[in-house]
Steps between C-alpha positions, in 0.01 A plus 500: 500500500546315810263523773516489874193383762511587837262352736452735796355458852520677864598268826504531803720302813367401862605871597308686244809599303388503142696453157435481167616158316522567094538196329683502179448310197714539216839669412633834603730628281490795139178403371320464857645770704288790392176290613697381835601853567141620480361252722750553756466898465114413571592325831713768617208723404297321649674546863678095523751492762571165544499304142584163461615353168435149404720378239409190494325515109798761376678291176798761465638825610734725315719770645242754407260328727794448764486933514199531538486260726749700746318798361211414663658398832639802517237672452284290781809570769480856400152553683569244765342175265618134450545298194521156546569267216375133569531139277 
């Protein structure tokens, strides 16, 4: 089974605004999306607003991962949260 690491930390800009950056290591696609899903249900659980997504370390994407990709940002819009993906 493949696995997925996130790396997570909370930042801050000059005006106090605060994010979340989750680094990504690995693939997202059918044998990694049930332990992506659950790590991003535990940030919305957790109250993130603003999440950042660095892709910098992801090696491939399927078109599972692509939906639940736009899952998520849905989701985020929905109660007035931002998704950004970076690298």
């Amino acid at each position: 089974m493949a696995t997925i690491d996130f790396k997570i930390k909370n930042v801050k800009d000059r005006s106090g605004l605060g994010a979340t950056v989750a680094t990504i290591d690995g693939s997202i696609d059918a044998a990694s999306i049930q332990q992506f899903q659950s790590v991003m249900d535990k940030l919305v659980e957790r109250g993130v607003k603003n999440l950042i997504l660095d892709c910098s370390k992801v090696t491939y994407i399927n078109s599972t991962g692509l939906g639940t990709l736009l899952k998520y940002a849905d989701q985020f819009d929905g109660f007035g949260g931002h998704i950004a993906f970076i690298r």
